[in-house]
C-alpha positions as CSV (number, residue, x, y, z in Angstrom):
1,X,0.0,0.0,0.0
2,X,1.2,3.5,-1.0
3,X,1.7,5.5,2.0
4,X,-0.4,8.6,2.0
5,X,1.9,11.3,1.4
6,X,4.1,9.3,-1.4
7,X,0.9,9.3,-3.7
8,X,1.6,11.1,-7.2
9,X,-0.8,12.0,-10.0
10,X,-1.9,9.1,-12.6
11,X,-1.8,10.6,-16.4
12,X,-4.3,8.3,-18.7
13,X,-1.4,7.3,-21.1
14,X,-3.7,7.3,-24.0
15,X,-5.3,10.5,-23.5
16,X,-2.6,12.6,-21.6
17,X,-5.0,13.7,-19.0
18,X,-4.8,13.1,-15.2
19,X,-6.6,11.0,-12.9
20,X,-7.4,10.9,-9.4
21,X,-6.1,13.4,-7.0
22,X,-2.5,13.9,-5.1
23,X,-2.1,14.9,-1.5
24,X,-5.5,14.8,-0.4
25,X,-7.2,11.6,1.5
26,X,-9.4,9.8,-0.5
27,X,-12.6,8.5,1.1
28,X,-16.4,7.8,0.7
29,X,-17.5,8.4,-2.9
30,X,-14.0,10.0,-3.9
31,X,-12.6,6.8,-3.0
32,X,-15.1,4.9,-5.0
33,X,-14.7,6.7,-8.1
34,X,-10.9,6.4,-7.6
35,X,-10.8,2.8,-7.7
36,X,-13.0,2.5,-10.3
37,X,-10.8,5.0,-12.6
38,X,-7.5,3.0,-11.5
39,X,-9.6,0.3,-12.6
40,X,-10.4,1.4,-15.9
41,X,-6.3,2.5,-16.1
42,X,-5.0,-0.9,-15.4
43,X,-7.5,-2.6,-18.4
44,X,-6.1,0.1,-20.8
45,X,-2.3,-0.3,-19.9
46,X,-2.8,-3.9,-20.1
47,X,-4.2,-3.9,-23.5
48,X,-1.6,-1.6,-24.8
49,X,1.3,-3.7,-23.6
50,X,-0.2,-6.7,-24.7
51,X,-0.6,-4.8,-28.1
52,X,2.8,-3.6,-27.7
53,X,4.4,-7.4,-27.1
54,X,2.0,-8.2,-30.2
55,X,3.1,-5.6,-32.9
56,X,7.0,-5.3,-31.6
57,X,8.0,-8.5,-33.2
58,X,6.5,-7.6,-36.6
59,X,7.9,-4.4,-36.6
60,X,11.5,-6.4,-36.0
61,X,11.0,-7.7,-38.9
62,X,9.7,-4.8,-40.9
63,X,12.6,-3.5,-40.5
64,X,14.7,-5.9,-41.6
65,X,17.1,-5.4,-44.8
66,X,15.9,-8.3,-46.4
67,X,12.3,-7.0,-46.7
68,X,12.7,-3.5,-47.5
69,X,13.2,-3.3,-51.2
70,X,15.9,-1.3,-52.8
71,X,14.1,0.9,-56.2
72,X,17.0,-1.5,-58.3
73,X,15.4,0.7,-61.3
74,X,13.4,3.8,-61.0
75,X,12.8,4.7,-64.6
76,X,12.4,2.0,-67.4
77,X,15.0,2.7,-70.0
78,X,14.5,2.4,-73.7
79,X,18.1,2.3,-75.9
80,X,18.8,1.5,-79.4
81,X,21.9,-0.3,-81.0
82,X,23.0,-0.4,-84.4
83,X,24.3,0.1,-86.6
84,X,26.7,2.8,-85.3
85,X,26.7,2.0,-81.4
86,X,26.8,-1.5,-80.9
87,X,26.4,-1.6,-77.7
88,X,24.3,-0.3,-74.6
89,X,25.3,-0.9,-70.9
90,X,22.0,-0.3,-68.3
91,X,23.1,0.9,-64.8
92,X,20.9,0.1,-61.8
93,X,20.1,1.7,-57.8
94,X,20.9,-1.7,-56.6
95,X,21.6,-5.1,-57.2
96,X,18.4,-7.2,-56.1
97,X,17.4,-8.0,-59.3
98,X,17.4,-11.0,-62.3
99,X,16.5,-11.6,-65.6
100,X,12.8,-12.6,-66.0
101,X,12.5,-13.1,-69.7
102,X,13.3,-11.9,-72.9
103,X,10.6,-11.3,-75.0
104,X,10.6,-10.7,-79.1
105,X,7.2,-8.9,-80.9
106,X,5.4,-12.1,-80.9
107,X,7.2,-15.0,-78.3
108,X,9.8,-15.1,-75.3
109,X,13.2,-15.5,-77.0
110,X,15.0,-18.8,-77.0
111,X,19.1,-19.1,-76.7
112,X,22.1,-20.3,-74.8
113,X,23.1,-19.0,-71.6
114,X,26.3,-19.6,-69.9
115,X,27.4,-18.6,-66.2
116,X,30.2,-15.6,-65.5
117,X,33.5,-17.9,-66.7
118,X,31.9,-18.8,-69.7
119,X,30.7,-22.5,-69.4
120,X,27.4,-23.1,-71.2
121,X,24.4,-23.8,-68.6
122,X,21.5,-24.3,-71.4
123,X,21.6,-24.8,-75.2
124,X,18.2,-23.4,-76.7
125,X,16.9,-22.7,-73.7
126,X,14.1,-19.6,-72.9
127,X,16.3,-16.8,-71.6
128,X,16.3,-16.2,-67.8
129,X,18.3,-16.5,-65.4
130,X,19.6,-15.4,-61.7
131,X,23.2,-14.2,-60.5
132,X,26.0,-13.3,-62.9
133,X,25.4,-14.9,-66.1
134,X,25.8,-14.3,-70.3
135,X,23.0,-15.0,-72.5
136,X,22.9,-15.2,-76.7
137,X,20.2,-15.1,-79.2
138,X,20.8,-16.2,-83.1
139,X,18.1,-16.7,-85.3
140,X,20.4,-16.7,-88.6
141,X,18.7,-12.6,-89.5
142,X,19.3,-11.3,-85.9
143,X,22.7,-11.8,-83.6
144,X,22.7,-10.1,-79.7
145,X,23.8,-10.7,-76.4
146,X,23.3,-9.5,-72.8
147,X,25.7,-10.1,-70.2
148,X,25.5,-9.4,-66.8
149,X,29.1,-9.2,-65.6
150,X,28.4,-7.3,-62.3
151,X,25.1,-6.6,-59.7
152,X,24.4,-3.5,-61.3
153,X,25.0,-3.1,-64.6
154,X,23.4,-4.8,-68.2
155,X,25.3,-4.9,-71.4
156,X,23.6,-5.8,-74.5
157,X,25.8,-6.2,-77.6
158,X,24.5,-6.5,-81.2
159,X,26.1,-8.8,-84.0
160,X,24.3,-7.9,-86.8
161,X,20.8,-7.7,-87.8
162,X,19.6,-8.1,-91.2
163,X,16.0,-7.5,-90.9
164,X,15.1,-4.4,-93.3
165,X,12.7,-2.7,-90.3
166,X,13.7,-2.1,-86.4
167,X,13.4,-5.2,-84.2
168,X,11.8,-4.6,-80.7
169,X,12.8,-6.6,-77.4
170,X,11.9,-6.1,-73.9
171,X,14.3,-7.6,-71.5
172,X,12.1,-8.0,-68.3
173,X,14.1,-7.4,-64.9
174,X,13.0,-8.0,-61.1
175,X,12.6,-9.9,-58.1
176,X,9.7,-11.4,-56.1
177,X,8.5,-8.2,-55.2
178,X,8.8,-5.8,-58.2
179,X,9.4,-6.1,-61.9
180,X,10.6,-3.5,-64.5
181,X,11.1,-3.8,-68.6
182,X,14.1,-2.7,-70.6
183,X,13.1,-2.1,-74.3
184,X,15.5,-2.7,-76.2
185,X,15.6,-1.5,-80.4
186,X,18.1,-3.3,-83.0
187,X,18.4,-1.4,-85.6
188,X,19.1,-2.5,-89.3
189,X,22.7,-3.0,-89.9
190,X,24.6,-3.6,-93.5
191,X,24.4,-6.5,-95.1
192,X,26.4,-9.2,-96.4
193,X,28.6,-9.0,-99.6
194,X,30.0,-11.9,-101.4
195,X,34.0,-12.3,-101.5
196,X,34.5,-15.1,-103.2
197,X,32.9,-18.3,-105.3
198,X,34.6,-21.2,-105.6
199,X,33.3,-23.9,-108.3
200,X,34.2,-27.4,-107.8
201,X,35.4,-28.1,-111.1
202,X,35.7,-32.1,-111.0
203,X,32.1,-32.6,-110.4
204,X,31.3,-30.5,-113.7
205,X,29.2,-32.1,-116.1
206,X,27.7,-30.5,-119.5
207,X,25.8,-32.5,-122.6
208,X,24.4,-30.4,-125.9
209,X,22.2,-33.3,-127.2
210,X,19.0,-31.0,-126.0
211,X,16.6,-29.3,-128.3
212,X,13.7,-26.4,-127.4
213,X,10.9,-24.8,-129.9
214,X,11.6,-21.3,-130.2
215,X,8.7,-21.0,-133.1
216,X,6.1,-22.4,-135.2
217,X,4.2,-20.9,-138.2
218,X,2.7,-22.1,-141.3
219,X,3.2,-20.6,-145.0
220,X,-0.4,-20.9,-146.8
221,X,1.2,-21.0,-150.1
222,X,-2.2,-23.3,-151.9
223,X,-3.4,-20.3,-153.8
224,X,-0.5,-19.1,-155.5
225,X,1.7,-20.2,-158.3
226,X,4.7,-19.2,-157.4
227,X,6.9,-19.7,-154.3
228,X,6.5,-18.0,-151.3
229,X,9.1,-17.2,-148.9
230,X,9.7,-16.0,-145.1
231,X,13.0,-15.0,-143.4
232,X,13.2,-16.6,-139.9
233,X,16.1,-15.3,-137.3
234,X,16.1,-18.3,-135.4
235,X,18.4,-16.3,-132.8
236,X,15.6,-13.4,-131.8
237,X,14.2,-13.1,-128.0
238,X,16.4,-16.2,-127.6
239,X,18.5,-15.8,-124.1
240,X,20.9,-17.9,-122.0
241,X,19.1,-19.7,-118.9
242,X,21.0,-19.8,-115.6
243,X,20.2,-20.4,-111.8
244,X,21.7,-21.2,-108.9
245,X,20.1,-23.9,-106.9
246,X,20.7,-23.8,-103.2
247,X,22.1,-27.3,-101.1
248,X,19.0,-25.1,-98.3
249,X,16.1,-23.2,-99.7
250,X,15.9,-21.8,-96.5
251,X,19.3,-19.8,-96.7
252,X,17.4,-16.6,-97.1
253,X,19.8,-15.1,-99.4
254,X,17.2,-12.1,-100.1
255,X,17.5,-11.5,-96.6
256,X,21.3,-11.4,-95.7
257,X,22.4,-9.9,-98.8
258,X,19.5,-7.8,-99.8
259,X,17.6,-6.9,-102.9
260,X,18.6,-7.4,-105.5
261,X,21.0,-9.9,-105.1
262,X,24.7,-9.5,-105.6
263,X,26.2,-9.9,-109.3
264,X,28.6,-13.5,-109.3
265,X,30.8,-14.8,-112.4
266,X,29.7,-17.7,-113.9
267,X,31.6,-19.6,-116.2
268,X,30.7,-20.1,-120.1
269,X,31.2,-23.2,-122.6
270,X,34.5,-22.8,-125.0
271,X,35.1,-25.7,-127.3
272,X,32.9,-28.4,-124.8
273,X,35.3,-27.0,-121.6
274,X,34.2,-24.5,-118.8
275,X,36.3,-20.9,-118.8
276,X,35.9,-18.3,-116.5
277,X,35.4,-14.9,-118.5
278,X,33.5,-12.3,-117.8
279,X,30.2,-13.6,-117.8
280,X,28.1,-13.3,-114.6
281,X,24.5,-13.3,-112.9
282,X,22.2,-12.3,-110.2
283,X,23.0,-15.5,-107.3
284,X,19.3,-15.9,-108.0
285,X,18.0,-19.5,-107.1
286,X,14.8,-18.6,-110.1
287,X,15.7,-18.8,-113.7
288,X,17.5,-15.8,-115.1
289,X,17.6,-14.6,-118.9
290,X,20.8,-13.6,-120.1
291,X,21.9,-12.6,-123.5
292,X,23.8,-14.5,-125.7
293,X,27.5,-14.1,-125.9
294,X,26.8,-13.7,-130.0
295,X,25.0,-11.8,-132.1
296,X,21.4,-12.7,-132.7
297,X,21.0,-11.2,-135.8
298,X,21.1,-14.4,-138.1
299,X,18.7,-15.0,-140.4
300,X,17.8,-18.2,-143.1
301,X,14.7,-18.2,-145.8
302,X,12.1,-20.8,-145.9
303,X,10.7,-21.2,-148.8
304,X,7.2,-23.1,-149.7
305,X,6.2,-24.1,-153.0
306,X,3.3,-22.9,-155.3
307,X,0.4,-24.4,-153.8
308,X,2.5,-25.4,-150.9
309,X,1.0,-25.3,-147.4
310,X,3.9,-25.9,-145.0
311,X,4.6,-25.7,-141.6
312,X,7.5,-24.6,-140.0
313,X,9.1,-25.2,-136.9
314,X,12.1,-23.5,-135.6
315,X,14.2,-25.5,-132.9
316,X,17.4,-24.2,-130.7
317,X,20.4,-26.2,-130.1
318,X,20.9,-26.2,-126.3
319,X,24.8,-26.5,-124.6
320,X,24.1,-26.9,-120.9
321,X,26.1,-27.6,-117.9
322,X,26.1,-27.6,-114.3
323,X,28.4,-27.7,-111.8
324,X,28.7,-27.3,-107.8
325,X,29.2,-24.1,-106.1
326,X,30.3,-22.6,-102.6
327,X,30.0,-18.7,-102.3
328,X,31.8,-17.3,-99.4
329,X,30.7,-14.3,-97.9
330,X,31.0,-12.1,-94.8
331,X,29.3,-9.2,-93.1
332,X,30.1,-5.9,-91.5
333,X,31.3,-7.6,-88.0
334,X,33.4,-10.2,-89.3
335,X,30.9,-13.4,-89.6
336,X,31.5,-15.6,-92.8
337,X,28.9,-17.3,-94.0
338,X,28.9,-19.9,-97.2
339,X,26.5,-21.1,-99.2
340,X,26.5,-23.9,-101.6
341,X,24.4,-25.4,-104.5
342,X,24.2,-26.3,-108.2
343,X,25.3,-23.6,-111.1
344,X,22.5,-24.4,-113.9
345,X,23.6,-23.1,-117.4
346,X,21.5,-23.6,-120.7
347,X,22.6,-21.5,-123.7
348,X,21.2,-22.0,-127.4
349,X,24.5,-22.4,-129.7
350,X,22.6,-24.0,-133.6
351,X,19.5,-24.3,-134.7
352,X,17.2,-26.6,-136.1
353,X,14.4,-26.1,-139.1
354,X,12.1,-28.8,-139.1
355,X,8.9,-28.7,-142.0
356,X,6.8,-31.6,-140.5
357,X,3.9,-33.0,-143.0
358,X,0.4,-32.0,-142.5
359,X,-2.5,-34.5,-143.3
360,X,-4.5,-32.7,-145.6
């Protein structure tokens, strides 16, 4: 029991006002009410400290490093690379953060990804990944990387990219609690040019036993008594055939070297052997028309009869040959590529007059 003259003011902690009275005996209904306040004091202090022992612990942990979350990027860049700049390095606030996923216009990318020495984790795998690590994408048109050689910093690198229009990527960063996107543009760079062809000469084959109609036409000669005669230049419109036929007709030529497609020397026919001159075509894999390495200007008379009908056809001599290619070429960052097929020649070199019978 508190002696009498020891007795001190009570302040109601939640309200900051005082209770009961100091100094002066307390009896009768005074003393009543003052029990019943101290009462009513001790419920209230007891809830707060048992809120107090509640909430502490959480608030412990509240403030714990591990749950407050570092802003590892407050503004979502957006960077283009290429042609000039081939590069662009992202800088973050803080390091807790990973790749999530790349993601191309239409689908998340696929690619190899290798940890921080260089040793290859996934082949072809979808790219994500946590900690220090390298990543490539290579789709044969488009040639990046992104390496992540420190906590704070993302470097993407460009190969090449051979698409004629931008390509878009978002590279998606974060953690379990946030999540930000990196766009990333790849612009156009040049394309491939050829440096060299090489034509395997002992697989070459050629054979002129081959014949094609260049025309047909019939002199009506029945009403007339005297001959009739047309000049024919068996040479006119005609054209040297060539194509290059691809090994892969998925080597999207168009693509890596661009339209149109870059002039190659073929070789011609001299005396039934191949010689390099300066003959040379589109490396097409279609048909081309070239002219012929002659004039075209000959001409020969057909003559019919009196009271000839006769029909005349007018047949080329065909020298062809083919032979196996390999066209090496490379593009502005160094990469070689080759690509191989079959070098198709037909040229007309005689011709033929044939004046079949008609059943009359």
């Amino acid at each position: 029991m508190i002696p009498y003259g020891c007795r001190r003011r009570l302040r109601n902690i939640c309200t900051g006002h005082e209770i009961g009275g100091g100094g002066k005996k307390v009896g009768g209904v005074a003393g009543s009410a003052f029990f019943v306040i101290f009462a009513d004091v001790m419920r209230k202090l007891f809830s707060r400290y048992a809120l107090s022992a509640i909430v502490a612990p959480l608030l412990a942990v509240g403030c714990n490093d591990g749950v407050f979350i570092d802003d590892f990027l407050p503004e979502a860049p957006s960077v283009t690379v290429g042609p000039d700049d081939t590069s662009a390095t992202i800088r973050f606030e803080a390091g807790n953060w990973d790749i999530l996923s790349v993601e191309g216009p239409t689908t998340s990318l696929r690619g190899d990804i290798y940890d921080a020495e260089g040793n290859l984790l996934f082949g072809n795998h979808l790219l994500y990944g946590d900690g220090l690590l390298r990543m490539t994408y290579d789709d044969g048109l488009l040639d990046f990387g992104i390496e992540r050689n420190d906590y704070r910093t993302l470097r993407i690198t460009l190969g090449e990219s051979l698409r004629d229009e931008p390509w878009e990527t978002r590279i998606l960063v974060g953690n379990d609690y946030e999540s930000e996107t990196v766009s990333v543009t790849f612009a156009p760079t040049e394309k491939y040019r050829v440096d060299s062809v090489v034509y395997r000469w002992d697989e070459f084959e050629s054979w002129d036993n081959s014949i094609e109609l260049q025309d047909a036409f019939t002199i009506d000669n029945t009403a007339s008594s005297e001959p009739a005669s047309v000049v024919v230049s068996p040479f006119r419109n005609a054209k040297r055939t060539v194509r290059f036929w691809p090994d892969d007709f998925n080597d999207r030529r168009e693509e890596i070297f661009g339209v149109p497609l870059p002039e190659i020397v073929i070789p011609d026919m001299a005396d039934g052997t191949p010689v390099v001159a300066e003959s040379s075509a589109r490396f097409a894999r279609n048909d081309q028309q070239l002219p012929l390495s002659f004039p075209d200007d000959e001409q020969v008379t057909v003559t019919a009869k009196p009271h000839e009908r006769l029909n005349v056809e007018v047949y080329l001599s065909l020298e062809q040959f083919r032979v196996p290619y390999t066209v090496y070429a490379s593009g502005p960052a160094g990469r070689q590529r080759t690509f191989t097929g079959t070098l198709h020649s037909s040229l007309p070199y005689d011709y033929l007059i044939l004046k079949p019978k008609t059943d009359e």
